[in-house]
N, C-alpha and C positions, 0 to 999 in steps of 0.2 A: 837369210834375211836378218836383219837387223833394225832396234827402234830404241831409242832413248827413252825411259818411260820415266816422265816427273811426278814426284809426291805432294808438290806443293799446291794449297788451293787456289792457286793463282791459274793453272792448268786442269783444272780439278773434272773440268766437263768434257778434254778430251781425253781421260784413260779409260772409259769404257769404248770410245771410237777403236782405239787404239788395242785395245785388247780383241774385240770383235774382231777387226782386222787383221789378227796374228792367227787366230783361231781356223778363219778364211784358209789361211795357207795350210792346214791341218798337220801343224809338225808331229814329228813324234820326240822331241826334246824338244825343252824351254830351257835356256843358261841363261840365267841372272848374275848381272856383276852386280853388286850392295856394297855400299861406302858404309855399311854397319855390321858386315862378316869380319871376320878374324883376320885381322889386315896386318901386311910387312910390309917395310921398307924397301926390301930387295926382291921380292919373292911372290907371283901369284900362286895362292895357297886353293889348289880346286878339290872342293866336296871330295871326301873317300870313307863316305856312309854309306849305307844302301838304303837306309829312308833318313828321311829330314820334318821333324814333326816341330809345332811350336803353337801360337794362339796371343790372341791382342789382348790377354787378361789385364795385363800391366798400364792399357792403354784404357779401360774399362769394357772391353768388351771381349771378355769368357767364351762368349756363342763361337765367335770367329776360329776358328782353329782347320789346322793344316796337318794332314798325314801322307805325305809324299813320296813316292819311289825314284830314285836315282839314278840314270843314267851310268852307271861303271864302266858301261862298256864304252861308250865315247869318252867319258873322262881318262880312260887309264890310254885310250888313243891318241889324246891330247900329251896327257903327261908323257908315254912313250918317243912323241914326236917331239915336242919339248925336247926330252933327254937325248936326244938324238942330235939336234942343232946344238946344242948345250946352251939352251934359253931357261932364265931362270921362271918355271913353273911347273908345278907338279903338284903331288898326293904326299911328298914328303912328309909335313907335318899331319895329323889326326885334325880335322877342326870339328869345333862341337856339332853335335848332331840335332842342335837348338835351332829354329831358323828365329835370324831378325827379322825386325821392322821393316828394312830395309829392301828384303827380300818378299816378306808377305804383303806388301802392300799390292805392286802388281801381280802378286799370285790371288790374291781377292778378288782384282775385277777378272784376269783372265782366267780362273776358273768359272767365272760364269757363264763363259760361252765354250771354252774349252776344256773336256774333263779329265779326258783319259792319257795325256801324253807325260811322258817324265823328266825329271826337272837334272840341273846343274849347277851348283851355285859356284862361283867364283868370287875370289876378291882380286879388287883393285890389290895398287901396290904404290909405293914412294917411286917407283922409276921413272924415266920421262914418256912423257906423250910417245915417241917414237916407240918403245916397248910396248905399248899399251894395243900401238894397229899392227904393230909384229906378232901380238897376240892372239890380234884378230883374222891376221892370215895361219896363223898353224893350227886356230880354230875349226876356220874353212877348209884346210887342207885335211885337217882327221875327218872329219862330216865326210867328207867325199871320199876316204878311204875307206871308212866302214858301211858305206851308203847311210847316211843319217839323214833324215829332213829334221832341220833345227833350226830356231831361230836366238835370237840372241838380243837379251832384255837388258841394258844401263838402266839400273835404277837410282835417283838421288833428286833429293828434294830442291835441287842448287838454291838457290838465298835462303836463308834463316831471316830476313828481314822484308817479304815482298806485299804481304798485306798487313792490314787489323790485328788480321788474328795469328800472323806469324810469332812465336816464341820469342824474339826479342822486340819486338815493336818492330817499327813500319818506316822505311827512310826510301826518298823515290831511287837512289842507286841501288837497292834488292829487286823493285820492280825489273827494272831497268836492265840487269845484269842478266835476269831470268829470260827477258824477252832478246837478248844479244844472244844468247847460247843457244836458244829454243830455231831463232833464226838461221846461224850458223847449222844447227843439224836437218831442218827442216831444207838448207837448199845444198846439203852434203857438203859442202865447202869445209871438210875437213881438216885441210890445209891450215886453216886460220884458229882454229883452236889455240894453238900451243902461241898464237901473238895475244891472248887476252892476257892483259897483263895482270901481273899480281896486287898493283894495288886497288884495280876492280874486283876484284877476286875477297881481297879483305874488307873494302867497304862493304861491297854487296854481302857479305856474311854468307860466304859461300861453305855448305854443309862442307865437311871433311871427313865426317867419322859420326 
C-alpha cells in the first residue's frame, strides 16, 4: 500500500485519518520518500543505517524526538534488485543517520497509532516521473520476495505558498496547486502527474528540498 502524506496545514486534519489508516493494515515496515533526506540527481540514495534517530529541537520542540530501527533486510532487497536491472538506486552512498523534517513529520502522527513496525527512508531523486513508479514496482517486487508487509509513505509539504501561515505568504495558486495534486492522487490518476506543468509548479512554490 501506498499514501502521499502532506505536511502542509492546508491538510493538516487528515494525517492522523491517514496515519490511523496505515496502522489498520498493521505493516511491519514503513518507507518514507522526504524531499528533505540526502538527495541526487541521478540516484535514489535508501537508508543503510540500522537505526535513524533525530527530534524537532530546531523547530522548538525538544520533547518530539525519534529512535528508529531500520529495515536492512528489505532495503539491501531493494538495493540488490536495483543492482540486478541496473536501475540507478541503492545503499551506495552512507546517508546520515540524522532523520529530517521531512521524514519525522508523518512518523509523529503514525507512531501514534502505530508503534512497533520499522522504518526506510528513501530519497527522491532529479530523474523523471517514469523512474520514480519503476521504483515503485522493484519496491513491490522485493516486499514480495522477502514476504514484507510494507507500506510506502511520499512525504512533502507541495506549496510553500498555500495559507496565512505558509513561510512565504499566501497567493490563491499555492492553494490551488496543493488541491490539483491532493486530487490527482486521491483518484490514482497517476498518469497525469508528470502533465502538471512546471510553470504551476513554480507559481504555486512547490517544496523541492
Amino acid at each position: 500500500r501506498s499514501t502521499l502524506f502532506p505536511y502542509t496545514t492546508l491538510f493538516r486534519s487528515n494525517q492522523r485519518r491517514i496515519a490511523s489508516q496505515l496502522a489498520v493494515l498493521e505493516p511491519e515496515t514503513v518507507i518514507i520518500s522526504s524531499p528533505h533526506a540526502q538527495m541526487y540527481r541521478d540516484y535514489f540514495q535508501i537508508s543503510s543505517v540500522s537505526r535513524l534517530t533525530g527530534s524537532m529541537s530546531k523547530f522548538g520542540a525538544p520533547h518530539i524526538s525519534f529512535d528508529e530501527e531500520c529495515d536492512l533486510e528489505l532495503a539491501r532487497a531493494i538495493s540488490h534488485l536495483a543492482d540486478n536491472l541496473s536501475f540507478p538506486a541503492g545503499m551506495r552512498v552512507r546517508m546520515s543517520a540524522e532523520l529530517d523534517h521531512g521524514t519525522m513529520v508523518p512518523l509523529y502522527f503514525i507512531r501514534k497509532y502505530l508503534k512497533n513496525s520499522m522504518i526506510i527512508r528513501i530519497s527522491p531523486s532529479g530523474l523523471p516521473f517514469s523512474d520514480h513508479f519503476s521504483l515503485g514496482r522493484i519496491i513491490r517486487q522485493a516486499s514480495d520476495i522477502i514476504g514484507r508487509q510494507c507500506v510506502f509513505v511520499a512525504s512533502g509539504d507541495l506549496s510553500h505558498k498555500a495559507t496565512d501561515q505558509s513561510p512565504y505568504g499566501c497567493v490563491p495558486e499555492g492553494r490551488e496547486y496543493d488541491e490539483k495534486i491532493m486530487l490527482i492522487m486521491e483518484t490514482a490518476k497517476l498518469d497525469v502527474l508528470p502533465l502538471v506543468r512546471s510553470e504551476e509548479r513554480r507559481v504555486g512554490k512547490e517544496c523541492r528540498s
